[in-house]
C-alpha positions as CSV (number, residue, x, y, z in Angstrom):
1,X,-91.1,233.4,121.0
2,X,-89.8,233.2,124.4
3,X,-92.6,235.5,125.4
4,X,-95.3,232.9,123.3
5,X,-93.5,230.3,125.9
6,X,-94.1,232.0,128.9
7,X,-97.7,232.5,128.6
8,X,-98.6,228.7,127.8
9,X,-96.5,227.7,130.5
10,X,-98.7,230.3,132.8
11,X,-102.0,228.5,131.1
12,X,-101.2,225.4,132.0
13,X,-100.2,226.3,135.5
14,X,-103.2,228.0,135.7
15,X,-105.4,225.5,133.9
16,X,-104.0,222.4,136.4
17,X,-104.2,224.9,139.3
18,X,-108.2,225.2,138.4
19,X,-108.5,221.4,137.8
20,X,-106.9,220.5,140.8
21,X,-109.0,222.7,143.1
22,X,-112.2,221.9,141.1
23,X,-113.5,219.5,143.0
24,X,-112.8,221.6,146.1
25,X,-115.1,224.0,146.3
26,X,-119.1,224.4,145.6
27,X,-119.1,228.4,145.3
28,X,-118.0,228.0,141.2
29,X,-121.5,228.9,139.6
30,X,-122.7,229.6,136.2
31,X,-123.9,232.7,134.5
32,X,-124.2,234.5,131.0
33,X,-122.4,237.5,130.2
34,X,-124.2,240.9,128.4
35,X,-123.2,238.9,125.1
36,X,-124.9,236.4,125.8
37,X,-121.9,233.9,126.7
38,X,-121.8,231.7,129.7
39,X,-119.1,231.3,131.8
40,X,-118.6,230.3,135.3
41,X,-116.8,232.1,138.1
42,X,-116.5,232.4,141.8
43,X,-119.6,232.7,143.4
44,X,-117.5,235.5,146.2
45,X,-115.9,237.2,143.7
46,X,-112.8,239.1,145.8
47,X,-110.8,240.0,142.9
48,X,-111.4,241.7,139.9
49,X,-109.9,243.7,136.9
50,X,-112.1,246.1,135.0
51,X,-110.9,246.6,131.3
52,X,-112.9,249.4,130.6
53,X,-113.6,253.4,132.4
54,X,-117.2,252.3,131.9
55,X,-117.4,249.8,134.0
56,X,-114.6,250.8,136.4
57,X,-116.9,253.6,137.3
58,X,-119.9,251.2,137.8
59,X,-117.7,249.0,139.9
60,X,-116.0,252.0,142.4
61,X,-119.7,253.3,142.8
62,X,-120.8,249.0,143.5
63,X,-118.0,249.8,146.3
64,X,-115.9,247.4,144.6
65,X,-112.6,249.8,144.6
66,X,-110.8,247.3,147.1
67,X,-111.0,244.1,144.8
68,X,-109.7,245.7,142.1
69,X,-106.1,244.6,140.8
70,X,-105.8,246.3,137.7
71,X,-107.3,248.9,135.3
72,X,-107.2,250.0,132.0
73,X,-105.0,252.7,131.6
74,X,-108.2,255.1,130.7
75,X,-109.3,253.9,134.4
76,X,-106.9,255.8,135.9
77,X,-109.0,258.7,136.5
78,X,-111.8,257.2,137.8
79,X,-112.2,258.5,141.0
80,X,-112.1,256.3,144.0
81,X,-109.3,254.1,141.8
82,X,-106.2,252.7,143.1
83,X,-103.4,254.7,140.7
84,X,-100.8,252.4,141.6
85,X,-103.3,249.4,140.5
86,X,-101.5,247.7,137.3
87,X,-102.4,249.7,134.0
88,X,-103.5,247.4,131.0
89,X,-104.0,248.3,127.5
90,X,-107.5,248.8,126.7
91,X,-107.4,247.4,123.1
92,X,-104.4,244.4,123.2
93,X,-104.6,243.8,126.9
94,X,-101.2,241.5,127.9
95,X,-102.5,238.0,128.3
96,X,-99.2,237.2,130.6
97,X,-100.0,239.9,132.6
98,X,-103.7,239.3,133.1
99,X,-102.6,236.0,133.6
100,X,-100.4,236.6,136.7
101,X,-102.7,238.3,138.6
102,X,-105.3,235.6,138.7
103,X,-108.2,237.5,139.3
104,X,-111.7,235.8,140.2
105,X,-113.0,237.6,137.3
106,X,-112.2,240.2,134.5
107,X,-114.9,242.3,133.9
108,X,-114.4,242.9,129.8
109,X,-115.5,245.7,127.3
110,X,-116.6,245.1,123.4
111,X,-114.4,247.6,123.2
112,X,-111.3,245.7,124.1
113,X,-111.6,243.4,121.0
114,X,-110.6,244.5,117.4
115,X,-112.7,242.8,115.1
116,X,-113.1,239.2,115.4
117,X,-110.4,238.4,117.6
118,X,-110.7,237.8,121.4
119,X,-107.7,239.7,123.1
120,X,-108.8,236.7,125.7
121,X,-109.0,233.9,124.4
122,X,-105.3,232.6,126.1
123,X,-106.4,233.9,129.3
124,X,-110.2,232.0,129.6
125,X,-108.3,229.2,128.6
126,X,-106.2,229.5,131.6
127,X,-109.1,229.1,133.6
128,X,-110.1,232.9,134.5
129,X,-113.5,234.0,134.0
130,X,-114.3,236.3,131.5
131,X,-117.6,238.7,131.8
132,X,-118.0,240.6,128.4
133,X,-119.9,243.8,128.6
134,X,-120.7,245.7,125.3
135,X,-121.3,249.3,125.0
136,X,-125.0,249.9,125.9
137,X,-126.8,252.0,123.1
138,X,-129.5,253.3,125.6
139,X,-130.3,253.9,129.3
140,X,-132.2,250.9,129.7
141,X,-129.3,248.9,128.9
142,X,-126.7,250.8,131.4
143,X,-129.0,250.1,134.3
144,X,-128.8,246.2,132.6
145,X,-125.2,247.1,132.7
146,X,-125.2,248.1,136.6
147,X,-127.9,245.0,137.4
148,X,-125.5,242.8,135.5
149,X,-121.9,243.7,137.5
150,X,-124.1,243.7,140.9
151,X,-125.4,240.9,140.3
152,X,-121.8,238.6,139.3
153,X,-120.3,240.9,142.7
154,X,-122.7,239.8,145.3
155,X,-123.7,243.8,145.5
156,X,-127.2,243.7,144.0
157,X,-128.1,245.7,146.8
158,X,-126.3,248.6,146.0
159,X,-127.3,248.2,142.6
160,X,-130.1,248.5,142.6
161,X,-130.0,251.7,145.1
162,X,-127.9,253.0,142.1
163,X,-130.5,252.4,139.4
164,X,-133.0,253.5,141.7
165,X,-131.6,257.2,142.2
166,X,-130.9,257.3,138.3
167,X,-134.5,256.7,137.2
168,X,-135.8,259.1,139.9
169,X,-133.6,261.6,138.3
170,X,-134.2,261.1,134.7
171,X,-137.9,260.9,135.6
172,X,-137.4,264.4,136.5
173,X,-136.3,266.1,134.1
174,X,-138.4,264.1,131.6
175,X,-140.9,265.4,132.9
176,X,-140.0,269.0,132.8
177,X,-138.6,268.4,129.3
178,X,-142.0,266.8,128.3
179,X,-143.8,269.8,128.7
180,X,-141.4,271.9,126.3
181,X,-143.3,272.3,123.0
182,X,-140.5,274.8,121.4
183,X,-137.9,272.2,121.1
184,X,-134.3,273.4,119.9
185,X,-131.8,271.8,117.3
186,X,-128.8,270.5,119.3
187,X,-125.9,269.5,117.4
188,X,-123.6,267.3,119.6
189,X,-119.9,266.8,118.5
190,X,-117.7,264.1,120.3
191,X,-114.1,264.2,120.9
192,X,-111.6,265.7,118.5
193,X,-110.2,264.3,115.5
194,X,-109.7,265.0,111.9
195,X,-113.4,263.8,111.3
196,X,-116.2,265.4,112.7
197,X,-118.2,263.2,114.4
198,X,-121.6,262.9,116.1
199,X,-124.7,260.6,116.5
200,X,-128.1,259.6,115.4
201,X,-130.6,257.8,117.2
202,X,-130.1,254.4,118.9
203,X,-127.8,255.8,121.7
204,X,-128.0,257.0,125.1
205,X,-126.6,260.5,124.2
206,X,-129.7,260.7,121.3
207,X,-132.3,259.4,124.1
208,X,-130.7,262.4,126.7
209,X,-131.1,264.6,124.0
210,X,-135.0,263.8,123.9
211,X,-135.5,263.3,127.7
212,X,-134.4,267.3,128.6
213,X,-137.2,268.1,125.8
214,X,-134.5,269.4,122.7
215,X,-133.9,267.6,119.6
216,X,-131.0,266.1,118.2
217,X,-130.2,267.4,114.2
218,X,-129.3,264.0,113.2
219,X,-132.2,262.1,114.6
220,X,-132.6,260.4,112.0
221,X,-129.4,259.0,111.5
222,X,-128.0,255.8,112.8
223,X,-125.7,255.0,115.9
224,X,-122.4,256.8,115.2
225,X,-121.6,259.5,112.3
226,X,-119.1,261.0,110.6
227,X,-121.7,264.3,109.1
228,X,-120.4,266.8,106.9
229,X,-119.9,270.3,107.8
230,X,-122.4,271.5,105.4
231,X,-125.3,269.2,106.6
232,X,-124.4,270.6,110.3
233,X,-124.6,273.8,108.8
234,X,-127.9,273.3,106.5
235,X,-129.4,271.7,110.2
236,X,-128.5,275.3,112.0
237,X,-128.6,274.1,115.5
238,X,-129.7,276.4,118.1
239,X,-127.3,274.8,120.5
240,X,-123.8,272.9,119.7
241,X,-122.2,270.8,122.5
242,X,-119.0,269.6,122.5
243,X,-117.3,267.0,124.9
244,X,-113.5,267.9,124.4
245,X,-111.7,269.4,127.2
246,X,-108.1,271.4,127.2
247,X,-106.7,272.6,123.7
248,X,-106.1,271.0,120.2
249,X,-102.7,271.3,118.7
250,X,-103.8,274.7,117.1
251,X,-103.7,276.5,120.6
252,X,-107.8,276.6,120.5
253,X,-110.2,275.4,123.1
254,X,-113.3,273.4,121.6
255,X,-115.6,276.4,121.6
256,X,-113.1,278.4,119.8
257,X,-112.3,275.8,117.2
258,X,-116.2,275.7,116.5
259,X,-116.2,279.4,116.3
260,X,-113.2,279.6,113.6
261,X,-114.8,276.8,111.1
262,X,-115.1,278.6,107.7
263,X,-118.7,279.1,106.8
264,X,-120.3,278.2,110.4
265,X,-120.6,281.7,111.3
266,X,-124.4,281.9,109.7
267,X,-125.3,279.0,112.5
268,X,-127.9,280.4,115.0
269,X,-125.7,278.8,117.9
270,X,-122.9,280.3,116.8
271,X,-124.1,284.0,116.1
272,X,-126.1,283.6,119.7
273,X,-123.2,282.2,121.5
274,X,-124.7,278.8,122.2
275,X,-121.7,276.5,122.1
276,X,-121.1,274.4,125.4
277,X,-118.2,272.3,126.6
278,X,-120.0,269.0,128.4
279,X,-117.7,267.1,131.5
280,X,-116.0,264.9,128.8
281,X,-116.5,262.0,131.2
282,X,-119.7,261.4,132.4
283,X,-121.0,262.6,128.5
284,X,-119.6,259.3,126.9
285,X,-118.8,256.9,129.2
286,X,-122.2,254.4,129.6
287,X,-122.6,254.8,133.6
288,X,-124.7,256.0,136.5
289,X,-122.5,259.0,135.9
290,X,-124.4,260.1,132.8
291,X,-126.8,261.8,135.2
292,X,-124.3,264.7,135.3
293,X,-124.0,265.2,131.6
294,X,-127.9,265.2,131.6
295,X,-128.2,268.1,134.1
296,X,-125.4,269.9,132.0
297,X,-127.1,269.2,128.9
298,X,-130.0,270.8,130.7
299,X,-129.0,273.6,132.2
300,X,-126.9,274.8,128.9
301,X,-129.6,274.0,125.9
302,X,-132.7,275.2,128.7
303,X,-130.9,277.7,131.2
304,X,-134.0,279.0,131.4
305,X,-136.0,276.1,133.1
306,X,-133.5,274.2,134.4
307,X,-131.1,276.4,135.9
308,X,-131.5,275.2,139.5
309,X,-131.1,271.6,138.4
């Protein structure tokens, strides 16, 4: 309760803080967020708190690293971060906290929010500006991502020098990958958990898939799966990636795991040894840094043609 008391007495401090100061300034402009919701901020942002890895990492590479006040605590390991920045939770973010900081703008995730609920609802009342970014589902929509965060930070510049280098490198290898005509089965397996779980098409790890010229055993699925172990086996992928780093609680490294899995010994990846562990990083967060998984993805399902890349 006391708590409860705290943060409306920092809303309305905030809120008559804003009010007061309103009529101050001309820089306050309007703009719509990647969910389509308006809000208005400063138009110098020099403060800012990223909520999500995603866009931390678009932000550091913006050379935004300086105006950041706090992080997620998945942000941590962005490199270029501040480690003694503030550490939010990702999923219930502390709206007294938040509040306290008074950033210009907090740069949000559709991740943060658990079902309907706005984890910040309090804080926009308070007066802070709130850009929501959802997870893009393609690479069109991270360089709409990147475009998007330049564009609120005053670094379009950079931006689109960012989105620039990105297509010239997917170009690239698309266009190696075009020219493969013996395409193999990839079977991609995310994270660790007591589920498998993969992806169909309508995401930007389906499209990579595609671009480096191999195709994806669940292309016809939707967005995120849960498969069964016997339609990964039915599929037989020539090449199985995984994206989990270190060891589960069994002792086993990813590729070991894969390789103990009753009845997945008669998979062509398996009996050829074709099982890959990606940067965990760059191969699910939506950034400019998916470019490395690409080349990885590359150079492990195609040694043969794009070694050197």
């Amino acid at each position: 309760m006391k708590k409860k008391g705290k943060i409306l007495s920092l809303v309305f401090a905030m809120t008559f803080t804003t009010m007061l100061f309103a009529g101050c300034t001309e820089k306050i402009i309007t703009r719509t967020d990647r969910e389509g919701t308006e809000f208005t901020a400063p138009k110098e942002v020099k403060t800012i708190i990223s909520t999500a890895p995603s866009n931390t990492e678009v932000l550091v590479a913006l050379g935004l690293a300086d105006k950041l006040v706090a992080i997620d605590k998945y942000s941590a390991d962005v490199e270029g971060v501040n480690t003694d920045l503030p550490q939010i939770e990702f999923r219930n973010p502390d709206a007294e906290t938040l509040i306290s900081l008074d950033p210009n703008i907090i740069i949000a995730s559709g991740h943060n929010k658990v079902g309907d609920n706005d984890p910040f609802k309090l804080i926009k009342e308070a007066g802070i500006p709130v850009a929501y970014i959802p997870s893009s589902y393609s690479i069109d929509g991270i360089y709409e991502d990147i475009e998007f965060m330049a564009s609120i930070t005053g670094t379009e510049k950079k931006g689109k020098e960012i989105i620039e280098d990105m297509k010239k490198e997917v170009a690239e290898i698309k266009a190696i990958g075009d020219k493969i005509t013996d395409k193999k089965k990839v079977y991609f397996e995310i994270g660790a958990g007591s589920k498998l779980s993969s992806f169909g098409s309508e995401t930007f790890l389906n499209e990579m898939i595609e671009i480096i010229g191999a195709e994806n055993i669940f292309k016809n699925e939707k967005s995120w799966i849960s498969p069964s172990a016997e339609s990964i086996i039915d599929a037989n992928p020539d090449v199985i990636l995984v994206n989990t780093p270190g060891k589960n609680t069994a002792g086993k490294t990813a590729v070991e795991d894969v390789n103990s899995r009753d009845g997945w010994n008669s998979i062509n990846a398996i009996k050829e040894e074709k099982i890959f562990t990606l940067d965990k990083n760059s191969s699910s967060r939506s950034s400019q840094n998916i470019i490395k998984a690409l080349k990885e993805m590359a150079r492990y399902v195609y040694p043969e043609v794009y070694g050197n890349k």
